[in-house]
C-alpha positions in Angstrom: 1.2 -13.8 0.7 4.4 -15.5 -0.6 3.9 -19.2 -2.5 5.1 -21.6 -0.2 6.5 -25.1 -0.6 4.6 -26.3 2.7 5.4 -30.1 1.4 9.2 -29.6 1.9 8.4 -27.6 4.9 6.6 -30.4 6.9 9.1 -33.1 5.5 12.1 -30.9 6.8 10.6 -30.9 10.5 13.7 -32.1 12.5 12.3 -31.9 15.9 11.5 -35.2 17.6 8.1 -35.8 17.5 5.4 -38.3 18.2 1.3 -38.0 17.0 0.3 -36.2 20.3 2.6 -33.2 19.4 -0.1 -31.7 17.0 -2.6 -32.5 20.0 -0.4 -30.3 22.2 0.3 -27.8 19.4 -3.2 -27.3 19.0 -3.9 -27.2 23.0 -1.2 -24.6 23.3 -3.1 -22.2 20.4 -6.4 -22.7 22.3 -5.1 -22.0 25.7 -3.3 -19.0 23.8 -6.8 -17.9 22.2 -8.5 -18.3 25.6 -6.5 -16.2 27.0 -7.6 -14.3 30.5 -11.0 -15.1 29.5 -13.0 -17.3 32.5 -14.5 -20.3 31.9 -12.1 -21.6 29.2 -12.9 -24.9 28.2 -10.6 -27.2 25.5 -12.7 -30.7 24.1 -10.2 -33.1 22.8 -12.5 -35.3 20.8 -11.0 -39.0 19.5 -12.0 -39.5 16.1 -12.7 -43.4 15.5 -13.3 -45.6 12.2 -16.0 -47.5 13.8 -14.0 -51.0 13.1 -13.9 -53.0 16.4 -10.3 -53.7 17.7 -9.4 -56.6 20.0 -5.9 -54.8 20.7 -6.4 -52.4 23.6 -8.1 -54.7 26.9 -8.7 -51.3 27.8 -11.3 -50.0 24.1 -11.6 -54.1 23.1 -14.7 -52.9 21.9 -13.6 -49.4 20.2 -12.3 -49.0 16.5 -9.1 -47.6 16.0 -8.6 -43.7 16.4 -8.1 -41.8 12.7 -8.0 -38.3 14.1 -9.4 -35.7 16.6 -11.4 -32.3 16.9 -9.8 -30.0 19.3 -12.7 -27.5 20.4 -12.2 -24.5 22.1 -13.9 -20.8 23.6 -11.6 -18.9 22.7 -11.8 -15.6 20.5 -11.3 -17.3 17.8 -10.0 -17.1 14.1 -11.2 -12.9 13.8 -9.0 -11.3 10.8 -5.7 -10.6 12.5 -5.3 -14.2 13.8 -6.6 -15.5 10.5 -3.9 -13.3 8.3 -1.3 -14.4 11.2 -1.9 -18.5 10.4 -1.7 -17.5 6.9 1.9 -16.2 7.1 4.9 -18.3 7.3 6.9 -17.3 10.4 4.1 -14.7 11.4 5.6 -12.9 14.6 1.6 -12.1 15.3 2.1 -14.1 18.7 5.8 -13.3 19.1 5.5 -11.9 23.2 3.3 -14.8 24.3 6.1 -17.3 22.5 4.3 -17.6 19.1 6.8 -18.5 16.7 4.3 -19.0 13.5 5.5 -22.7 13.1 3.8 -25.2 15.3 1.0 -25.4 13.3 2.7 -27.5 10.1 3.4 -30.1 12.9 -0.7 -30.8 12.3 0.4 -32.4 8.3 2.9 -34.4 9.9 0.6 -36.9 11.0 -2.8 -36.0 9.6 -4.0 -35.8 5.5 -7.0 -33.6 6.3 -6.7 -30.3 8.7 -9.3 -27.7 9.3 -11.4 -25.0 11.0 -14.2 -24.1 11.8 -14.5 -21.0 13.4 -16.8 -18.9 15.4 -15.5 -15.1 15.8 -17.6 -11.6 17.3 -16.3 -8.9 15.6 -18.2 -5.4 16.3 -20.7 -7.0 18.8 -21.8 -9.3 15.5 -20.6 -12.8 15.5 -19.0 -14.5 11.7 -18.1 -17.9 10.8 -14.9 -18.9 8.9 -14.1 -22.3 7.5 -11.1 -23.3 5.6 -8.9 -26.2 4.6 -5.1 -26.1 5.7 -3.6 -26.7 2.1 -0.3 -29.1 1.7 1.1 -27.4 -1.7 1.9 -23.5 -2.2 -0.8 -21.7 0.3 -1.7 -22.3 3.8 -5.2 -21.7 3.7 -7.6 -23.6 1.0 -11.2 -23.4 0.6 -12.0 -20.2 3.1 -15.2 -18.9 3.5 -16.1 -16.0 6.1 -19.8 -15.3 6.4 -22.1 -13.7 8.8 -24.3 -15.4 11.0 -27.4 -15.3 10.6 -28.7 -17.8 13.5 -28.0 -16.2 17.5 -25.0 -17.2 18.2 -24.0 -16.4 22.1 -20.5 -17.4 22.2 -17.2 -18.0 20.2 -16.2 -21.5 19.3 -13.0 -23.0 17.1 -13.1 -26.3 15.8 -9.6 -28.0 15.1 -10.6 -31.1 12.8 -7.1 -33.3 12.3 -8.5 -35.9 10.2 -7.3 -38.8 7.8 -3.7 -39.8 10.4 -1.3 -40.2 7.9 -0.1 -44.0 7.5 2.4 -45.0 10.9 1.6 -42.4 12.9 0.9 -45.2 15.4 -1.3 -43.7 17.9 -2.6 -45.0 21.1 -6.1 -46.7 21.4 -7.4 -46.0 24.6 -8.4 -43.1 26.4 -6.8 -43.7 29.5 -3.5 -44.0 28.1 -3.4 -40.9 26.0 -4.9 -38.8 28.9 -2.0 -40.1 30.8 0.7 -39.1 28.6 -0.9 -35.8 27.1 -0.8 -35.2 31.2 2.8 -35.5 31.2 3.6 -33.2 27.8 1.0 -30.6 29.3 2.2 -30.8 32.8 4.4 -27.9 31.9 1.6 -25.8 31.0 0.0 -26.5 34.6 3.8 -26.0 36.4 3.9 -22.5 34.6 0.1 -21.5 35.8 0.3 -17.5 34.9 -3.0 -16.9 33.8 -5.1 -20.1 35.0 -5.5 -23.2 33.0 -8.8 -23.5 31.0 -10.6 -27.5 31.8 -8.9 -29.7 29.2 -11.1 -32.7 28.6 -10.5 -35.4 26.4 -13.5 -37.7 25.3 -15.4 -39.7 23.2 -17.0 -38.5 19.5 -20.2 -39.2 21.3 -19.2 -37.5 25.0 -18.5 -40.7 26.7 -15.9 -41.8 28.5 -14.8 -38.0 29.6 -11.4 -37.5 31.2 -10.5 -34.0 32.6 -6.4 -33.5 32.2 -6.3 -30.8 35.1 -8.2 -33.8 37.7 -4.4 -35.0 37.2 -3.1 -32.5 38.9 -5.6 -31.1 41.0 -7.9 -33.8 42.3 -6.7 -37.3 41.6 -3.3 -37.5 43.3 -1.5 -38.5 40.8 0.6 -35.8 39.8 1.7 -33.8 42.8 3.6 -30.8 43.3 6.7 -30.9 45.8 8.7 -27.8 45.8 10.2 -24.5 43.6 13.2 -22.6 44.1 14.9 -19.9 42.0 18.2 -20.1 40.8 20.4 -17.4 39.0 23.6 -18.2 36.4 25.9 -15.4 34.9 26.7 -15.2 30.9 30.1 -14.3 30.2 29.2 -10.7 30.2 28.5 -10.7 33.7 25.1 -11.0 33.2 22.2 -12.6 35.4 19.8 -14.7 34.2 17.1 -15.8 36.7 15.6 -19.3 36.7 13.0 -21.5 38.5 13.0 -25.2 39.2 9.6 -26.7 39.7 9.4 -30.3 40.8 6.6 -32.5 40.6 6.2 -36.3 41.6 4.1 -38.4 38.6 2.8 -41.3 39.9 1.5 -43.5 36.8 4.6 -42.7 34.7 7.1 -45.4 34.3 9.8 -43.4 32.6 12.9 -42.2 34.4 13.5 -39.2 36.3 13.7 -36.1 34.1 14.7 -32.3 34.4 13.0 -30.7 31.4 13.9 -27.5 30.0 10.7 -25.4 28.6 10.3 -22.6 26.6 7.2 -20.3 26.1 4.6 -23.1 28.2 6.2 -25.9 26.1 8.7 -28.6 26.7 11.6 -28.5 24.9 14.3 -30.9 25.9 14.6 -33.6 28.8 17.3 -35.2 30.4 17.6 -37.8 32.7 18.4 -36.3 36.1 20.5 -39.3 37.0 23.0 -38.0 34.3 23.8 -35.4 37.3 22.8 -37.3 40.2 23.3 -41.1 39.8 21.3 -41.5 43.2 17.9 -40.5 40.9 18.3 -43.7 38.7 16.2 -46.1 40.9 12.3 -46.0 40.8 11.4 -43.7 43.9 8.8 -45.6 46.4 5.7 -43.6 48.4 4.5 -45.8 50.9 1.0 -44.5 52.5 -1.7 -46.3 54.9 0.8 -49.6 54.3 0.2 -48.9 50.1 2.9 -48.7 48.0 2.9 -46.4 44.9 6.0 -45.7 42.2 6.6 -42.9 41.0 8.6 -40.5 38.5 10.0 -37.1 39.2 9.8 -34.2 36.8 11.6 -31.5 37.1 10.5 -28.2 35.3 12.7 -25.7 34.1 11.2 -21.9 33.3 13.2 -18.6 32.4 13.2 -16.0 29.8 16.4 -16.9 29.2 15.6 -20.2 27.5 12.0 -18.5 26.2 14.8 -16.1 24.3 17.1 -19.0 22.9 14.6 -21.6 22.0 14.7 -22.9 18.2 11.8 -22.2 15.7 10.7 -26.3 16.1 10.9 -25.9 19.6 13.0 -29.4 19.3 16.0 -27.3 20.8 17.7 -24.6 22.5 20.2 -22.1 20.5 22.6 -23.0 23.0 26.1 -25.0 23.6 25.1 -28.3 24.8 27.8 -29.3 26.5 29.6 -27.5 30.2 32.7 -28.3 28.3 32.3 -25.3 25.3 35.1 -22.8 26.3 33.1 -20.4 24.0 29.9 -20.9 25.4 27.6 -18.1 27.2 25.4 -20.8 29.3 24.9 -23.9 28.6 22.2 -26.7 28.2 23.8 -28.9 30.5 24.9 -26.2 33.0 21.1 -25.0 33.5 20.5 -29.2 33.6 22.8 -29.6 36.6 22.0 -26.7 38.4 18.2 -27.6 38.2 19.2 -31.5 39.0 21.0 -30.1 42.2 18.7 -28.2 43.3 15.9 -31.4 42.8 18.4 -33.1 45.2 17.7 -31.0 48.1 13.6 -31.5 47.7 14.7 -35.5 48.1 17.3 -35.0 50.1 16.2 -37.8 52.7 15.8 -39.9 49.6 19.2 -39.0 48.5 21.0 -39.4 51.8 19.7 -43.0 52.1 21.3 -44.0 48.7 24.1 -42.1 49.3 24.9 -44.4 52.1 23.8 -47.9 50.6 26.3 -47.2 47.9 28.9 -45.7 49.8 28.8 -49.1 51.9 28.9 -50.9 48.8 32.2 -49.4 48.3 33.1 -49.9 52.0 32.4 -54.0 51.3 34.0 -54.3 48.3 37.3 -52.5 49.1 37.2 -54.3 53.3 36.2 -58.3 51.6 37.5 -58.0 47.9 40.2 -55.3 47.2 42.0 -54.1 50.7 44.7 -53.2 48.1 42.3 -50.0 47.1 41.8 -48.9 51.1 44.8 -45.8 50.4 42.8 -44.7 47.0 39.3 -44.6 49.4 39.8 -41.1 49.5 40.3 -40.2 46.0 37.7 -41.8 44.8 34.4 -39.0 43.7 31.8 -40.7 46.1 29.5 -38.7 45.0 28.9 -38.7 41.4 29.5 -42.7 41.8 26.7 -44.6 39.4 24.1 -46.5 41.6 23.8 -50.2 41.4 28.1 -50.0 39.9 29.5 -53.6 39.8 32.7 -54.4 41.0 34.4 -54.6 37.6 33.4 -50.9 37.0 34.2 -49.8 40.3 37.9 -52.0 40.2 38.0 -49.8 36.7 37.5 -46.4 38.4 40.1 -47.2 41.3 42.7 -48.6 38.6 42.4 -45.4 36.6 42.9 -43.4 40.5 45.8 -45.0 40.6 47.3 -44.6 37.4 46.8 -41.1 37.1 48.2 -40.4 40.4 51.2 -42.3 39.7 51.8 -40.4 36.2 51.3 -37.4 38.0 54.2 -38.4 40.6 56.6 -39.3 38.2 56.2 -36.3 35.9 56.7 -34.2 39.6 59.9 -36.5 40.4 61.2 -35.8 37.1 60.2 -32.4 36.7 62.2 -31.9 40.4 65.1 -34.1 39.9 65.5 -32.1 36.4 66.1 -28.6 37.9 68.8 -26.2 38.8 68.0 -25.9 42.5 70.1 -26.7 45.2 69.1 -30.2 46.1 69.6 -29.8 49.9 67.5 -26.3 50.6 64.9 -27.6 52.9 62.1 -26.3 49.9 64.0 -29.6 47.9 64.2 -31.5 50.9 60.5 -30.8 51.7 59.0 -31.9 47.8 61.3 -35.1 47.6 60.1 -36.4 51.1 56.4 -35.2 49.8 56.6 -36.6 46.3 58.5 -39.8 47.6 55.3 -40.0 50.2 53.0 -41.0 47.3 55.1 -43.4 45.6 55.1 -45.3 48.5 51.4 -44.8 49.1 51.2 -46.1 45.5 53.8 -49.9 46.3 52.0 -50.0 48.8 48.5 -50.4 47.0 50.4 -52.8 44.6 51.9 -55.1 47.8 48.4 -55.3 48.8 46.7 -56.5 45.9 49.5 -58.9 44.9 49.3 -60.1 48.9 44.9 -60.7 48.3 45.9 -62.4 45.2 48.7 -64.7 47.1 45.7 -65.2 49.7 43.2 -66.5 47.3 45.6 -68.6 45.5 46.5 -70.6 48.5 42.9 -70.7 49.8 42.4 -72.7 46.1 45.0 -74.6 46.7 43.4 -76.1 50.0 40.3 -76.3 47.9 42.0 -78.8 45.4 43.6 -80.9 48.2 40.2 -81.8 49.1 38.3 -84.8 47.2 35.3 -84.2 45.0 32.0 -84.4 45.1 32.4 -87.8 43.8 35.0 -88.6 46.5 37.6 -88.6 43.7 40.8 -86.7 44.3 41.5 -83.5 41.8 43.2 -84.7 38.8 47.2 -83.4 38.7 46.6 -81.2 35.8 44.6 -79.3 38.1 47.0 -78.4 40.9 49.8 -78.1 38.0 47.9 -75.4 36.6 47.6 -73.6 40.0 51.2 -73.2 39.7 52.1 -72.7 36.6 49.9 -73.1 33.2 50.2 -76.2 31.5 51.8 -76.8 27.9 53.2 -72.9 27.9 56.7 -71.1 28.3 57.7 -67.6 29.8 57.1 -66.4 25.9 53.4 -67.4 26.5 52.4 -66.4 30.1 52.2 -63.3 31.7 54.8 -62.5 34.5 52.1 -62.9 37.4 50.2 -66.1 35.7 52.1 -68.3 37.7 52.0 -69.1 41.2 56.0 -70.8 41.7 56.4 -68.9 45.1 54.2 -71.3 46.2 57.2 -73.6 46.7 60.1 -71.2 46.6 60.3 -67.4 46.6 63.0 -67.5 43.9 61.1 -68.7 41.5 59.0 -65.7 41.1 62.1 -64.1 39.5 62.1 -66.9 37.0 64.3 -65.9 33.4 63.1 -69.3 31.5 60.2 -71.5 32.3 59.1 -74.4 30.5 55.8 -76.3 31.3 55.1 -79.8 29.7 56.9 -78.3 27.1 59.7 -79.7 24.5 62.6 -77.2 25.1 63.8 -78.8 21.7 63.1 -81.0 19.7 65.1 -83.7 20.9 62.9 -85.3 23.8 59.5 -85.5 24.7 60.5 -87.1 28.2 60.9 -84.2 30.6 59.0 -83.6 34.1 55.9 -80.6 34.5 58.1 -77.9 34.8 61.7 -77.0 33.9 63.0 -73.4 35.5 66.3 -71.2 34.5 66.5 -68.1 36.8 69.3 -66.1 37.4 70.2 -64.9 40.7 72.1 -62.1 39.3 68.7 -60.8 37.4 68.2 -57.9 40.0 71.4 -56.5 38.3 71.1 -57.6 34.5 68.3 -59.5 32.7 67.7 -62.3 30.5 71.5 -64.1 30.8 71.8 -67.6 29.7 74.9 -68.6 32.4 76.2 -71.6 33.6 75.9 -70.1 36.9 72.5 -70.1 36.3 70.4 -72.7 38.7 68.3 -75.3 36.7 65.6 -75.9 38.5 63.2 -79.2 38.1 59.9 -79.3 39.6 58.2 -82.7 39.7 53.9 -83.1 40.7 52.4 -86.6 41.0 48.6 -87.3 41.3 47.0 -86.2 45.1 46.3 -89.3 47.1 48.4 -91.6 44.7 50.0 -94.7 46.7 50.9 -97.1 43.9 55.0 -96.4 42.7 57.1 -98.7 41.1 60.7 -98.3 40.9 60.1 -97.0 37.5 58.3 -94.5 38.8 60.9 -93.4 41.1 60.4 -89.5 41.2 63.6 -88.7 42.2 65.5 -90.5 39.7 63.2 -89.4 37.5 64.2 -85.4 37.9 67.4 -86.6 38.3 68.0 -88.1 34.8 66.2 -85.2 33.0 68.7 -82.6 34.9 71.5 -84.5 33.7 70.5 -84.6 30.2 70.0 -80.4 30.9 74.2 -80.8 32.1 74.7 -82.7 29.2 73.7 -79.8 26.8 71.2 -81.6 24.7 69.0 -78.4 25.0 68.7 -75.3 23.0 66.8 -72.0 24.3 63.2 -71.5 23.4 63.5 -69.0 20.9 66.6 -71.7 19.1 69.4 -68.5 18.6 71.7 -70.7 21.4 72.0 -73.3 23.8 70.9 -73.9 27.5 74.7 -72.9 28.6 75.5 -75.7 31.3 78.0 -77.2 33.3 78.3 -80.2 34.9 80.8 -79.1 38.0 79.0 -75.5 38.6 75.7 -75.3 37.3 73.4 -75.6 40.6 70.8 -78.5 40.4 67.4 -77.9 42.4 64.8 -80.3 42.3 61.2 -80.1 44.0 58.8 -82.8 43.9 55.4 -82.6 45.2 53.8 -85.0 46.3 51.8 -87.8 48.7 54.2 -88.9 51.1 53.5 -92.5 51.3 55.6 -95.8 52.0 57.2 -95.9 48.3 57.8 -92.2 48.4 59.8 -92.8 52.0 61.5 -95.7 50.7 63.0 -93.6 47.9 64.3 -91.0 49.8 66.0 -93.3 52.4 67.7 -94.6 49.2 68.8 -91.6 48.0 70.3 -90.5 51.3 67.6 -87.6 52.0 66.6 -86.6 55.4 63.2 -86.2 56.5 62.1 -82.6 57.4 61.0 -81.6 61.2 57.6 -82.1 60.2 57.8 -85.3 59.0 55.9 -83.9 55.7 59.4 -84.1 53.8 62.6 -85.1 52.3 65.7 -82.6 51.6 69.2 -83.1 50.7 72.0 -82.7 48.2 72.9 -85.7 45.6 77.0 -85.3 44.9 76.5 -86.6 41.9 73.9 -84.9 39.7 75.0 -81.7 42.0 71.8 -81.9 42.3 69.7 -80.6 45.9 66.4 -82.3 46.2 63.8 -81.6 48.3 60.5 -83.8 48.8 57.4 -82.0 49.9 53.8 -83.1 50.9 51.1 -80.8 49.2 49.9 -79.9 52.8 54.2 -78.8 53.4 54.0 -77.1 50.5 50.9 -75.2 51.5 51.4 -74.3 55.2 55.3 -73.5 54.2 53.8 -70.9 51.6 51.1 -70.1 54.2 53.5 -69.2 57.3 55.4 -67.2 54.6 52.9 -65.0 53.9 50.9 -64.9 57.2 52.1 -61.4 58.5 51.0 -60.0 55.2 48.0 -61.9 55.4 47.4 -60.4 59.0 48.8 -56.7 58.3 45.9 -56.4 55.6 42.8 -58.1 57.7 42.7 -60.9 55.6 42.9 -63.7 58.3 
């Protein structure tokens, strides 16, 4: 034959591969060479350097494994399969799914590969040895010779010897059979012809494991259930598949729907990628025992036989559902296969089903009510398991946004044409498409209601001492109102909580917190608020109809005021040095436009109202609320109205606000 560069060849192997793959390749030839045949045996023999190793509890005693001997009864190497392992590509074993590859995975991972093989050819039985050679020819050092001992049956000897450095392989027995169980399973799943005994064991017979006790007497690998399935290619053509699923019982990996090819596996996918209820560990519980397992899920079909890559690392195929050009995809066949694994489990499935749909239930009922109209729109069932509420917030967020996108393009797109508004078609779409922007407020309303609710359940939180029996510093409340050292520039429109004390103030046009409005003073009380009544109808004036408003906090539980600490006159001088004009907009471009005979004064200060605090407001001519938690009246001079609250005032005033919202959404 052609000179080959079988080097490059093994060093270009793309497929992903691990040191059993040669193990199964080899497997899958003997199985192949076996054949129909009864009685097929395959030894898997572990090849060991006789150095003890301390590594494995399970071989403490064993030296670490160099290589194995794969044995077989099959026919053999007789001249036709010799002259087909000699050619590159040889299409000798093309209808059984021989693609004249596999066999270069064996120098991937091992220096030294051989045979040794016993053949009958006209009732006379030959021997043929050679060396797999690593240069320009596949086969080295052959010699084919007669035998002249009785020989009374075929025999081939694999020898991978000399694992190349890294090829990290597994010290004990156990632990190999286990996982060549789960690459051969396939092999079992697609049981056509009967499965020889595959045994893997010691170089000097001990410590024999047989790979089909897996399946057929231990337990550990059961079968659950098959069903066909049939897709169409874009010629209208229908391609027939089977799904075979099979519980593992010692594997710790996750459930997998594996896509196979010719007896082999090809690719794997988690199945949870298609049915998020699959991601948990699955539980058998038996005689009050409780045993994990994994599911795999086989895929078989010509189809994929016909469209598997040379490695067999791949599928000729579009990957992704998504390829407009493709015939059927990788992931199509996936899904279809994952569904169908969902009806074996469907017990399984319905019980997680539910535990995260309550999940849902919980979160929306106790944490967002304001999602209860986007319930419905939410896709249930392809939900991940285990989501956490920021994910699940994310997924209702990007329900909303899209349908509120899709409501505006509709408004526009109606408002935009030529038909007669009042046909009752018009009528009809505006009353429909005006529908879900309410739904939409009204999802908004909610959530800013919840977040009203938890605000004023912190506030009663701070009113309460510490754990030290210390009351909460005033920085603390302050910044449950507004943030401290910060202007509107700075925080976000819903950062501050000023409703809390009057409704207005939640359409705020300049707020200033412990903040220099200019450069002129560093005397001023917590907070300093311009808004503009007329701001429903224009935005960002600087008027002298504007209202200045002055809020004023003092320390929870403080009793001690001198008349130096009066709050009142406190507020009161800082407001007039506001009338006075000594001030200048944040951003410096102009003035805080006042005046003294018609720019409105209002002044809140919050605090304890003790002895002092009464004193003071007698003084200034204030009049104590209904509830006695109070002062409120107007001061001629400074034009000024001032009103004196308790923190409890302020907090059941805010509270009785709010309470019919607070009710409407089950929140009280």
């Amino acid at each position: 034959m052609s000179k080959l560069n079988i080097s490059g060849i093994v060093k270009g192997i793309k497929a992903q591969t691990t040191y059993l793959t040669p193990i199964i390749e080899a497997v899958c030839n003997s199985i192949d060479s076996i054949g129909k045949r009864p009685n097929g045996s395959i030894d898997i023999i572990a090849i060991r350097d006789g150095q003890k190793s301390f590594n494995d509890k399970e071989d403490s005693v064993c030296g670490s494994i160099i290589g194995f001997d794969v044995i077989d009864n099959g026919v053999g190497f007789t001249d036709a399969n010799r002259d087909s392992f000699d050619t590159y590509l040889s299409g000798h074993k093309y209808e059984s799914g021989g693609k004249g590859f596999g066999r270069f995975m064996y120098l991937k991972y091992f220096k030294k590969v051989s045979i040794d093989s016993y053949y009958c050819f006209e009732n006379k039985y030959w021997h043929r040895t050679f060396d797999f050679g690593h240069n320009e020819e596949i086969i080295e050092n052959e010699t084919n010779e007669l035998c002249q001992e009785e020989i009374v049956a075929c025999k081939t000897i694999l020898h991978l010897k000399s694992a190349v450095k890294g090829y990290n392989a597994d010290n004990g027995l156990n632990v190999i059979a286990r996982k060549l169980v789960e690459r051969l399973l396939v092999l079992f799943v697609d049981n056509t012809e009967g499965m020889p005994i595959i045994t893997l064991k010691e170089s000097d017979g001990t410590n024999p494991i047989v790979l089909n006790d897996f399946v057929s007497k231990n337990d550990t690998i059961q079968f659950v259930q098959e069903e066909s399935f049939v897709l169409q290619d874009k010629k209208h053509t229908k391609h027939r598949f089977t799904v075979k699923s099979y519980k593992v019982y010692f594997s710790s990996l996750a459930n997998k729907v594996i896509l196979t090819a010719h007896r082999r596996e090809v690719t794997n996918s988690p199945i949870h990628n298609y049915v998020p209820e699959f991601k948990d560990t699955l539980i058998d519980i038996e005689n009050g025992k409780q045993r994990n397992y994994a599911i795999r899920s086989y895929v078989i079909g010509k189809y994929l036989d016909d469209h598997v890559d040379t490695e067999r690392g791949d599928f000729s195929l579009a990957h992704n559902e998504e390829d407009i050009f493709a015939d059927i995809s990788v992931e199509r066949i996936e899904r279809e296969a994952s569904l169908i694994t969902k009806k074996f489990f469907k017990d399984y499935i319905q019980e997680k089903f539910q535990a995260k749909k309550q999940k849902v239930l919980d979160y929306v009922s106790s944490i967002a009510p304001w999602n209860k109209s986007l319930l419905k729109d939410l896709d249930m069932e392809n939900l991940p398991l285990g989501i956490s509420d920021l994910d699940l917030e994310l997924r209702f967020q990007k329900i909303k946004f899209e349908k509120e996108q899709k409501s505006r393009i509709e408004i526009n797109d109606l408002l935009a044409s030529q038909e007669d508004i009042n046909t009752d078609n018009i009528k009809e779409q505006v009353k429909d498409l005006f529908s879900k922007v309410t739904d939409e407020g009204k999802n908004d309303l909610a959530h800013y209601v919840c977040s009203r609710k938890k605000v004023i359940d912190l506030y009663n939180e701070l009113r309460k001492r510490t754990d030290s029996g210390s009351a909460h510093l005033e920085s603390e409340l302050h910044n449950l109102f507004f943030p401290m050292i910060k202007d509107d520039r700075e925080v976000d429109y819903e950062d501050h909580n000023l409703w809390l004390l009057d409704e207005r103030l939640v359409f705020s046009h300049y707020i200033a917190s412990d903040k220099v409005i200019s450069k002129k003073d560093h005397k001023e009380p917590d907070v300093v608020v311009f808004y503009n009544e007329r701001m429903f109808f224009r935005n960002g004036e600087n008027s002298i109809t504007s209202p200045v408003t002055v809020i004023e906090f003092k320390r929870p539980k403080r009793k001690d005021y001198s008349d130096a600490d009066n709050p009142i006159s406190q507020a009161l001088r800082y407001s007039r040095k506001i009338l006075d004009g000594k001030y200048e907009m944040p951003d410096g471009i102009e003035p805080v436009k006042v005046n003294r005979q018609s720019t409105p004064v209002y002044v809140y200060i919050v605090c304890d109202i003790v002895s002092q605090i009464r004193e003071f407001a007698e003084q200034s001519n204030l009049t104590v609320s209904p509830d006695d938690e109070g002062y409120f009246g107007y001061v001629s001079s400074y034009n000024a109205y001032v009103e004196i609250m308790s923190f409890k005032k302020v907090i059941d005033d805010a509270t009785m606000r709010n309470k019919i919202f607070f009710h409407k959404l089950g929140l009280e």
